[in-house]
C-alpha positions in Angstrom: 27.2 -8.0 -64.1 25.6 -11.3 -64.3 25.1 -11.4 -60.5 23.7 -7.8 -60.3 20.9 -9.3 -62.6 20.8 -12.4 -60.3 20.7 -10.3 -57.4 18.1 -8.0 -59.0 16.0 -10.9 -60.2 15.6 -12.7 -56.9 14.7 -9.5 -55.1 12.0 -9.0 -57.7 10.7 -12.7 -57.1 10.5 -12.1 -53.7 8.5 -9.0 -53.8 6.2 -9.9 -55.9 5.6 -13.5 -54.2 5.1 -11.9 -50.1 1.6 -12.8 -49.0 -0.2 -12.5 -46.1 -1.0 -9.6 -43.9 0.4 -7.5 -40.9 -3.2 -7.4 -39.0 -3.0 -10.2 -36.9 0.2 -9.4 -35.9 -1.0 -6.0 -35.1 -4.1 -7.1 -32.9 -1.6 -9.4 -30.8 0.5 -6.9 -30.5 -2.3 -4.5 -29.6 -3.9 -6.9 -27.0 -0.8 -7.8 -25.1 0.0 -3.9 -24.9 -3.5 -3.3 -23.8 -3.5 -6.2 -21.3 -0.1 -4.9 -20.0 -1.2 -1.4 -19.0 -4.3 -3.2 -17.5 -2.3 -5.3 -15.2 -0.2 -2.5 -14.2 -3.2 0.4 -13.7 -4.4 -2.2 -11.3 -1.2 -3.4 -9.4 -0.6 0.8 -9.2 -3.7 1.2 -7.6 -3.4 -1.7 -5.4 -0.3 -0.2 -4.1 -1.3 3.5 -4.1 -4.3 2.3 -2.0 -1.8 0.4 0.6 0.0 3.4 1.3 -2.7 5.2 1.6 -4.3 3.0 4.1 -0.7 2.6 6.3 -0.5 6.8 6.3 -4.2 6.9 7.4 -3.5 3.8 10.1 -0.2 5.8 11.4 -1.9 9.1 11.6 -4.4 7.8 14.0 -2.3 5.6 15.9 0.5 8.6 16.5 -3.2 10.7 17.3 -3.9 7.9 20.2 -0.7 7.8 21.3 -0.8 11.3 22.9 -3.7 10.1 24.8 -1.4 10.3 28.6 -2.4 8.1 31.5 -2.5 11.4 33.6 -1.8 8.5 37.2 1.3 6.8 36.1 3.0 9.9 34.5 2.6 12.3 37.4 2.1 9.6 40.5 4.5 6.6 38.7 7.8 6.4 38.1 8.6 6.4 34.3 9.6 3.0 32.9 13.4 3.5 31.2 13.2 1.0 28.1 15.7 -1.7 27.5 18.4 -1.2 24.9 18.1 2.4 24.4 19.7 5.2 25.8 19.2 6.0 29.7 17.5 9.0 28.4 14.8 7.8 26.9 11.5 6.2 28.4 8.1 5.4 28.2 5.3 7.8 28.6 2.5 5.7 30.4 -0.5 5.9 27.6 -4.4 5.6 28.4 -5.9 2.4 26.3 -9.4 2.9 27.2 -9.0 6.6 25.7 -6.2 5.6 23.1 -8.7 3.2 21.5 -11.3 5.8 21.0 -9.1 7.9 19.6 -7.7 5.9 16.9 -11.4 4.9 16.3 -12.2 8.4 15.5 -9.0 9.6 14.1 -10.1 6.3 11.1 -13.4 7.3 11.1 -12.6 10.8 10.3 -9.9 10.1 7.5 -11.9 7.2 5.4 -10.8 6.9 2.0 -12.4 5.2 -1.1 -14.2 2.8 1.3 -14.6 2.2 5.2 -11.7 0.7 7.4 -12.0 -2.0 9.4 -10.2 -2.3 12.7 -8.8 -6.3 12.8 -7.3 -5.7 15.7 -6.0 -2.9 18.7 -3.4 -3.6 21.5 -2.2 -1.8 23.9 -0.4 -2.5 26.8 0.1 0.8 28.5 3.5 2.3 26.7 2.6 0.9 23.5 0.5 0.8 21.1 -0.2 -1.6 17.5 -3.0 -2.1 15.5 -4.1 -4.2 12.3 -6.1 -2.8 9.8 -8.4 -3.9 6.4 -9.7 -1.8 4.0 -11.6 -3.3 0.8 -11.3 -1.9 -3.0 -12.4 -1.7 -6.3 -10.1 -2.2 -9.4 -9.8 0.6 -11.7 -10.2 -2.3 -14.5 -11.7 -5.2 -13.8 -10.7 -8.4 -15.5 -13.6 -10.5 -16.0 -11.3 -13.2 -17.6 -10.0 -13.4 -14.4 -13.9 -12.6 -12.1 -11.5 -10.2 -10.3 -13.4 -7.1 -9.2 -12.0 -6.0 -5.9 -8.9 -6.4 -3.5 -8.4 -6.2 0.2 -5.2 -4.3 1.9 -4.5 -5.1 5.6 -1.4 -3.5 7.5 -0.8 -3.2 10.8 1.2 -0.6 12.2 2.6 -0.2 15.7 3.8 3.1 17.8 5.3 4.0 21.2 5.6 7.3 22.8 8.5 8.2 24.9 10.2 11.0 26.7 13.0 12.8 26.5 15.2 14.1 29.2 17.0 17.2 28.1 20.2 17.8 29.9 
């Protein structure tokens, strides 16, 4: 009995003596949640913008590569490439019209902002090309003066033919 009273006493005691208050804890907690999603919003769109970029890059360049050297295919002997199958080889492709193609191909599928071409090779059966594309952040951090990000891929493609037997 005497410890229930104890017990009851001390629990009273430290009722009545809490101080203080839940609201800073509450604005900490609410700016680290609110920087959180910020971060992530913008490393989302970052990476949705990448993809979106590498899908518009490998559209064109599969667009380019269907661009035939009309010559080598029909007057040259096709080029069997190493390590595959003796099946498969190289359909000779056109770089003068290639390149325009892809050029076009971007220009028709811009996105948020313009693409720019780094870079275009092509040596005849293949074809690879490096592009950059700038971007705004959804949320900018001014604690951070970051406002805008820049994606660069490169992709690369090759057309071959099949024999069917």
């Amino acid at each position: 009995m005497f410890e229930q009273k104890l017990l009851a006493h001390f629990r009273k005691l430290i009722i009545e003596h809490e101080e203080g208050s839940i609201a800073p804890l509450i604005i900490v907690y609410f700016t680290v949640i609110m920087s959180s999603i910020f971060v992530i919003a913008n490393v989302a769109s970052v990476y949705i913008a990448r993809k979106d970029l590498i899908a518009a890059a490998e559209g064109a360049l599969s667009k380019a590569t269907q661009e035939l050297d009309e010559f080598r295919y029909y007057y040259g002997f096709p080029k069997v490439m190493l390590g595959e199958s003796s099946q498969t080889a190289a359909i000779p492709i056109n770089c003068n019209d290639a390149n325009l193609t892809f050029r076009r191909e971007l220009s028709v599928t811009q996105l948020n902002s313009e693409i720019s071409i780094v870079e275009f090779e092509c040596n005849g059966e293949d074809l690879r090309a490096s592009v950059s594309q700038k971007g705004r952040l959804p949320f900018e951090l001014p604690i951070f003066e970051i406002r805008e990000f820049t994606n660069q891929v490169e992709v690369a493609a090759r057309s071959i033919y099949l024999n069917k037997l």
